[in-house]
Backbone as CSV, one residue per row, in Angstrom:
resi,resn,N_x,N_y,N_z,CA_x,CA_y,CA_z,C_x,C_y,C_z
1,UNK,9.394,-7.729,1.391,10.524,-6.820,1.383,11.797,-7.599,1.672
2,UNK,13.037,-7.136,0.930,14.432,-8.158,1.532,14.693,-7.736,2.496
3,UNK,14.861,-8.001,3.143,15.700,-8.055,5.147,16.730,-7.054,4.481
4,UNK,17.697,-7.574,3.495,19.098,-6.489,3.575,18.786,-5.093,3.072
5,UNK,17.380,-4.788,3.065,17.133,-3.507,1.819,17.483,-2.369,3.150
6,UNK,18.232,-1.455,3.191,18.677,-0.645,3.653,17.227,0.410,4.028
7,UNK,17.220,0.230,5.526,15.661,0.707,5.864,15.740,2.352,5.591
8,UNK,16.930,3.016,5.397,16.449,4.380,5.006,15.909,4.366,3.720
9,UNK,15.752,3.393,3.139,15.537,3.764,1.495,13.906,3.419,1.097
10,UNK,13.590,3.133,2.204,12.371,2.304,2.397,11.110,3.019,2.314
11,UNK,10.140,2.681,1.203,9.476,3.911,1.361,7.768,3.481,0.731
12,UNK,6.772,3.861,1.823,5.268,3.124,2.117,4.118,3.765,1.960
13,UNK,3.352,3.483,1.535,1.879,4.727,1.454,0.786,3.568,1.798
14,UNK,0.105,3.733,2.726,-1.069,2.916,2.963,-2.844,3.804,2.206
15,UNK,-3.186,2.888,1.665,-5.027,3.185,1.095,-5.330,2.958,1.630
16,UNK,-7.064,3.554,1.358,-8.257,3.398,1.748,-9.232,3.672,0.554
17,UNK,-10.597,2.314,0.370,-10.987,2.576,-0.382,-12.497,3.176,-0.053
18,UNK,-13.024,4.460,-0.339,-14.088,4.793,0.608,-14.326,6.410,-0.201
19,UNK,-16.004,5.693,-0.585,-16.753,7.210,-1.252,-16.071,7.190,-2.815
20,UNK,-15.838,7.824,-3.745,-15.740,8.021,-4.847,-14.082,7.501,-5.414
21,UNK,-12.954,7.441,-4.624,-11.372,7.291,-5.204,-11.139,6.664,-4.079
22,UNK,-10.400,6.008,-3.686,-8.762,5.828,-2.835,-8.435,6.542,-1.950
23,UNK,-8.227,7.313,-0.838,-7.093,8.420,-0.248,-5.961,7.453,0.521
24,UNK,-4.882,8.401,0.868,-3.899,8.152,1.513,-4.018,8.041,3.073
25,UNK,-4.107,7.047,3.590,-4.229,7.222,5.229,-3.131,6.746,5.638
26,UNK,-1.970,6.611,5.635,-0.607,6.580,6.048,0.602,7.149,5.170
27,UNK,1.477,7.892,4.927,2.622,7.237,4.300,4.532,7.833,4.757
28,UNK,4.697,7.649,4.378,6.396,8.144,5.020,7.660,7.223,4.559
29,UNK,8.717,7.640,4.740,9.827,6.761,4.157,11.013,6.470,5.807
30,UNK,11.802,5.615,5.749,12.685,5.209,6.440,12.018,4.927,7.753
31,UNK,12.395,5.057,8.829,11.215,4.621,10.062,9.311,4.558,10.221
32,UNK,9.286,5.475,9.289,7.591,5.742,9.074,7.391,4.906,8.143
33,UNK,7.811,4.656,6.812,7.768,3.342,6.484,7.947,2.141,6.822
34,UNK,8.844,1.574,7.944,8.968,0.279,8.832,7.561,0.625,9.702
35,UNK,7.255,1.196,10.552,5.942,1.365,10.988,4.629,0.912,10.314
36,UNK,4.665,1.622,9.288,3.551,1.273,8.372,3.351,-0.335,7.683
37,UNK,4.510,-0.633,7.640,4.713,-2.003,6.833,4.724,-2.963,7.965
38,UNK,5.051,-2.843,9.795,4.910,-3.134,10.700,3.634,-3.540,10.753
39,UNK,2.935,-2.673,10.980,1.168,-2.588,11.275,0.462,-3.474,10.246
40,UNK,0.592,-3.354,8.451,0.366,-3.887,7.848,0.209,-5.493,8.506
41,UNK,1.655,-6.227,8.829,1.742,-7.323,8.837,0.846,-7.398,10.240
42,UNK,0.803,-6.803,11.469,0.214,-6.719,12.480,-1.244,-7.406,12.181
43,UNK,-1.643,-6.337,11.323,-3.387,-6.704,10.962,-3.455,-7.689,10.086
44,UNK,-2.300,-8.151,9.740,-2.926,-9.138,8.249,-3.155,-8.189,6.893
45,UNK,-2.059,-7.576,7.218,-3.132,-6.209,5.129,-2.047,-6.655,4.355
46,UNK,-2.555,-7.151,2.723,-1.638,-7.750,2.001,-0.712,-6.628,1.704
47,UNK,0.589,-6.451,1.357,1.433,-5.430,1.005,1.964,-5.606,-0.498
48,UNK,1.530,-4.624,-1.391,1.841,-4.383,-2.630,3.465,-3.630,-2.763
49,UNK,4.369,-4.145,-3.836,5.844,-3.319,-4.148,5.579,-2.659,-5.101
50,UNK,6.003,-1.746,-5.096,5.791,-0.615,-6.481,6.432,0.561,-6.204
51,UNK,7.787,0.507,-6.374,8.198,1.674,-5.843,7.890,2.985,-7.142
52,UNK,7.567,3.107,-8.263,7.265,4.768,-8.707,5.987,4.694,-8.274
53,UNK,4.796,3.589,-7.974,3.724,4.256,-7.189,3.941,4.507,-6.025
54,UNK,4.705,4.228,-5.053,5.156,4.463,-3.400,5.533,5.912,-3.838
55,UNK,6.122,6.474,-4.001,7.145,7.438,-4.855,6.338,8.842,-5.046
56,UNK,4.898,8.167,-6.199,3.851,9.331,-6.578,3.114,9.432,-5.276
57,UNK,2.797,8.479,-4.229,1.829,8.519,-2.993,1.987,9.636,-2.446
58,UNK,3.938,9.594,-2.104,3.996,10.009,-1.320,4.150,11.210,-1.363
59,UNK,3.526,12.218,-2.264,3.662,13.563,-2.878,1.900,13.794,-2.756
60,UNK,1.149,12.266,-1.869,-0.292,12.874,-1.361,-0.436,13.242,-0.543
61,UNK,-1.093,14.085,0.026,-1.028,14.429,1.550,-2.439,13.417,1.702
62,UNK,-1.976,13.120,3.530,-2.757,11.792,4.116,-4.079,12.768,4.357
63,UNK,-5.293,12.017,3.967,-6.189,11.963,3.705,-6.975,12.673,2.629
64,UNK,-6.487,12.632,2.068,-6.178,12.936,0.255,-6.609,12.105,-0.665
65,UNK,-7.790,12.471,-1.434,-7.709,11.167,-2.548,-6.518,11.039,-3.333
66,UNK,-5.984,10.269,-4.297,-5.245,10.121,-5.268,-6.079,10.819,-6.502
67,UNK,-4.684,11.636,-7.103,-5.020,12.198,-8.166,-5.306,11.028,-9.242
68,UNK,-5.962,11.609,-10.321,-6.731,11.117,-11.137,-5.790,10.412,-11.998
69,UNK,-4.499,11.002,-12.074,-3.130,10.590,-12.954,-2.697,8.705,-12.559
70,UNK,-3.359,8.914,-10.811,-2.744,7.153,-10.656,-4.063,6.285,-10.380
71,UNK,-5.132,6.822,-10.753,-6.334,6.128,-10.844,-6.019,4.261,-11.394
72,UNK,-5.457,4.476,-12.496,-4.805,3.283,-13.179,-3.811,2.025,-12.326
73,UNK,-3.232,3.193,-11.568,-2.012,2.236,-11.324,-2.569,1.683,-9.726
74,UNK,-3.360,2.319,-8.833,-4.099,2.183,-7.801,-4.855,1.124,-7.870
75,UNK,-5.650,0.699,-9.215,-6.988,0.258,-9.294,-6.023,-1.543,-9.602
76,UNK,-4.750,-1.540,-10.211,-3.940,-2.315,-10.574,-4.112,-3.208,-8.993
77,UNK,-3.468,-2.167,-8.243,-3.107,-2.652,-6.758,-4.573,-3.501,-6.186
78,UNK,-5.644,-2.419,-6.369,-7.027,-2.960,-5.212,-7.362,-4.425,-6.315
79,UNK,-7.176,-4.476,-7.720,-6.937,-5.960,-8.377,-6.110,-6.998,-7.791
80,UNK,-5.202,-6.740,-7.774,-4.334,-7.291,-7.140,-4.449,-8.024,-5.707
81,UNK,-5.138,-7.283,-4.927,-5.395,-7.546,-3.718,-6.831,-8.411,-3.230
82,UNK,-7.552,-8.102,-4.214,-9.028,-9.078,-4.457,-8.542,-10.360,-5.006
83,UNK,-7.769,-10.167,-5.922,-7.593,-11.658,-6.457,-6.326,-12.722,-5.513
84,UNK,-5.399,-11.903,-4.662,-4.933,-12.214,-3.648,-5.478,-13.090,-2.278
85,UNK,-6.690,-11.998,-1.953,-7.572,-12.335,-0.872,-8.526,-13.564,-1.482
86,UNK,-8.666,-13.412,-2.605,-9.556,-15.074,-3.169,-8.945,-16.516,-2.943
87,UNK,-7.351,-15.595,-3.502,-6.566,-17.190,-3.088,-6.571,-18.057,-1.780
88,UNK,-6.439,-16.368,-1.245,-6.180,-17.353,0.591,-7.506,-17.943,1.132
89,UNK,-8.538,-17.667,0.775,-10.265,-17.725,0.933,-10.111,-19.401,0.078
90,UNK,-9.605,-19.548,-1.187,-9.764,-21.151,-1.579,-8.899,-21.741,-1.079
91,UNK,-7.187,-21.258,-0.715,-6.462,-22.455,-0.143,-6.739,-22.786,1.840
92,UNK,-7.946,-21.950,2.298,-8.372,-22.187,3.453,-7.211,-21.618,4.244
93,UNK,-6.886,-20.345,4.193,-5.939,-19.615,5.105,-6.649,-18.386,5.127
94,UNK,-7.775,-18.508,6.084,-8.426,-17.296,6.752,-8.666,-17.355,8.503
């Protein structure tokens, strides 16, 4: 995220992948988003940008699967994040 991005504009949905889809187990914009993106870095969870998927999340209610409409754009992200987590697993940053 840029440091100068104006934290009200800021806006986060945390997954979970578990049982049949995805659900939403966090999301919120301006302070609830710094929180969320807080914790992220806390635990080590890689953080994906996408703001029209941040956007559609956040019209899930938390603990909610994702509708079937962002199946696509979700499955993009958990790609994303496997082939992420491989890198750091070969350049020996675990």
């Amino acid at each position: 995220m840029k440091k100068n991005l104006n934290q009200s504009l800021l806006k986060a949905a945390a997954l979970k992948y578990a049982d049949d889809a995805p659900s939403v187990v966090a999301k919120g914009s301006g302070e609830i988003a710094k929180k969320i993106l807080e914790n992220a870095k806390k635990y080590d969870v890689s953080v994906f940008q996408n703001e029209a998927l941040a956007n559609s999340l956040l019209n899930v209610d938390v603990g909610s699967q994702i509708p079937v409409e962002l199946f696509e754009a979700v499955a993009e992200v958990f790609i994303w994040l496997i082939k992420s987590e491989e890198k750091t697993q070969l350049s020996g940053k675990f």
